[in-house]
C-alpha positions as CSV (number, residue, x, y, z in Angstrom):
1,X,76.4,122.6,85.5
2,X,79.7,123.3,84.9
3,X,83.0,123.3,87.0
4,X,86.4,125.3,86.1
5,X,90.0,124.0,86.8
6,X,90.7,124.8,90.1
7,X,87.1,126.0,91.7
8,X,85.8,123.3,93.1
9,X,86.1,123.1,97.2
10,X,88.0,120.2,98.8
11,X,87.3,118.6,102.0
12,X,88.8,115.3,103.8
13,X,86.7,112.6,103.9
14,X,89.0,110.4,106.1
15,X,92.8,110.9,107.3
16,X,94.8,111.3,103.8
17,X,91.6,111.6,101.4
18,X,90.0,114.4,100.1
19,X,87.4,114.9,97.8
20,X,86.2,118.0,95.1
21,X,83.0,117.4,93.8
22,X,83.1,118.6,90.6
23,X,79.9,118.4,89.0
24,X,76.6,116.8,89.3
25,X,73.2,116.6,88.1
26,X,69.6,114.7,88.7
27,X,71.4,110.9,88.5
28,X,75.0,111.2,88.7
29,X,77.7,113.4,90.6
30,X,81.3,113.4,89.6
31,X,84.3,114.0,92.0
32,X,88.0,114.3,91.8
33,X,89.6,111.7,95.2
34,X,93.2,113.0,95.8
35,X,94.2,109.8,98.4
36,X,98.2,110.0,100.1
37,X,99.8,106.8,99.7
38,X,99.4,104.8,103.1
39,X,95.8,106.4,103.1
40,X,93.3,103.9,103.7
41,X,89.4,104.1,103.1
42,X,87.5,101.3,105.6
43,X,85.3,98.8,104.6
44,X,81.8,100.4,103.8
45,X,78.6,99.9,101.4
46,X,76.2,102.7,100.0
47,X,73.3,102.4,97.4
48,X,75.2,104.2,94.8
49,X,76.6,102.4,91.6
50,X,80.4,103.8,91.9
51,X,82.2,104.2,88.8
52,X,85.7,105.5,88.5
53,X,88.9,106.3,86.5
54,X,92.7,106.0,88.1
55,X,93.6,109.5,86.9
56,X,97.2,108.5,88.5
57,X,98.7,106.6,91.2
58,X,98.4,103.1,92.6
59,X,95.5,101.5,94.9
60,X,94.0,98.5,96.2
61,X,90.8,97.7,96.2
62,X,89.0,94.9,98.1
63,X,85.2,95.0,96.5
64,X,83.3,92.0,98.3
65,X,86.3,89.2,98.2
66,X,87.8,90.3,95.6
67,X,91.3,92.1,95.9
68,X,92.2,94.1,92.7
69,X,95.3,96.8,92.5
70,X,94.2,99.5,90.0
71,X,97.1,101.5,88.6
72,X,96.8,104.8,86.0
73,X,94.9,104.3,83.3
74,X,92.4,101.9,84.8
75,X,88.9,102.1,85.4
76,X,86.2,100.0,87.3
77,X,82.4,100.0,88.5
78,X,81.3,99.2,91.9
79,X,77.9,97.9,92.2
80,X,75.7,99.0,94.5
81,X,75.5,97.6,98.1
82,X,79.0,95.5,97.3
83,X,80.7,95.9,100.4
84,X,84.5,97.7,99.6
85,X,87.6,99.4,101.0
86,X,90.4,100.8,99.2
87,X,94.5,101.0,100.3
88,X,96.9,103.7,98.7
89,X,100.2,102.3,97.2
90,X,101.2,105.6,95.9
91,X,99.7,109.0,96.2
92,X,96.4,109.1,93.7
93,X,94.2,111.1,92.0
94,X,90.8,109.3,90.9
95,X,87.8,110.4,89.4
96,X,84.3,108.6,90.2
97,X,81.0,108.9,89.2
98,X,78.1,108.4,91.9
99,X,74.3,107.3,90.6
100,X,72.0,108.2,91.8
101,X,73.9,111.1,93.4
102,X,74.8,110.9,96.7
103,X,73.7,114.0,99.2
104,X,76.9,113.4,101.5
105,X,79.5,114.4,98.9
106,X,77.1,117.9,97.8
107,X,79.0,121.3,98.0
């Protein structure tokens, strides 16, 4: 599967977040989160290993009781089932890797 510049559909998960899925497969899918600063995404778990890359901006996670601000350039992995939210410092464009793919972020 493959995804040009500019093709894949955007929809708002939550006030100020939206998400383009971009590409996925049998194990993984791979989205591009555009999240406004002030934007916050409340506490919640899934089954999904999350791994992502701070394509730019500024963000805080809270992963479990952990609180970690990730800034451009970064890059972390959630595990599965670890309870976290994230805060917007600056408006920020992420990319993150689901496995196994999550159904709820399918075109």
């Amino acid at each position: 599967m493959f995804c040009k510049k500019g093709t894949a559909d955007k929809r708002q998960l939550v006030e100020g977040v939206h998400l383009s899925t971009l590409v996925h497969g049998e194990k993984t899918l791979m989205g591009q989160f555009s999240i406004a600063k002030g934007s916050a995404i409340p506490p919640h778990a899934h089954p999904h290993e999350q791994t992502g890359f701070m394509v730019s901006g500024k963000l805080r996670f809270k992963v479990e009781d952990e609180i970690l601000e990730v800034e451009t350039g970064d890059s972390w992995c959630i595990p599965g089932n670890a309870e976290h939210s994230v805060d917007a410092l600056e408006d920020s464009v992420v990319i993150e890797v689901f496995s196994p793919v999550r159904e709820d972020y399918l075109p």
